[in-house]
Residue, then its C-alpha position, 0 to 999 in steps of 0.5 A: x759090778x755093773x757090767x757082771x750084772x749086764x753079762x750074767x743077765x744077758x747069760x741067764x736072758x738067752x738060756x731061759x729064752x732059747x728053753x722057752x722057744x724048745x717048750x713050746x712058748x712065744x716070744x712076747x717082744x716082737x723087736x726080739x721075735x723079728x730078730x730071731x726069725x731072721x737068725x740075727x737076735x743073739x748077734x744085736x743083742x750081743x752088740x748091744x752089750x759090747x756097746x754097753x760094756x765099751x762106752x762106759x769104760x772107753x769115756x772114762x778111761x779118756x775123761x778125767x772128770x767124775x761126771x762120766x762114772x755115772x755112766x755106768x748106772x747104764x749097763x747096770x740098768x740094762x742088767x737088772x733089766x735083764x735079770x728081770x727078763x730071766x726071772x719072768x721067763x723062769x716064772x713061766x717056763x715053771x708055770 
């Protein structure tokens, strides 16, 4: 569940962002504008899902403890937060 949130939210993240930029709109986060003028932003942010996805499953495929599932709280996290991106770039797309 965790990582299908992560994907959808990092999907939804790129799609409203990339029909902001066509509308007209800025980008609000400067790490992010950085990163798009130099044609790097949808590459970091992929790495940084890959990274979300791998860590997660890697620690708890090589740990037999219970403690290390609670990794999975973090590409959770990273996908709400994502989500929350998409819906506030639709609310002011729409606006």
């Amino acid at each position: 569940m965790a990582l299908y949130t992560l994907f959808f939210g990092a999907i939804g993240d790129w799609i409203s962002t990339k029909i902001g930029l066509n509308l007209g709109l800025m980008e609000g986060n400067g790490i992010a504008a950085f990163l798009m003028s130099k044609n790097m932003w949808i590459q970091v942010d992929a790495i940084l899902i890959l990274v979300c996805f791998t860590v997660p499953f890697l620690v708890n495929r090589f740990s037999g403890e219970d403690a290390p599932k609670n990794l999975f709280w973090f590409p959770l996290l990273a996908g709400l937060l994502k989500l929350g991106v998409s819906l506030w770039n639709i609310s002011i797309i729409l606006i």
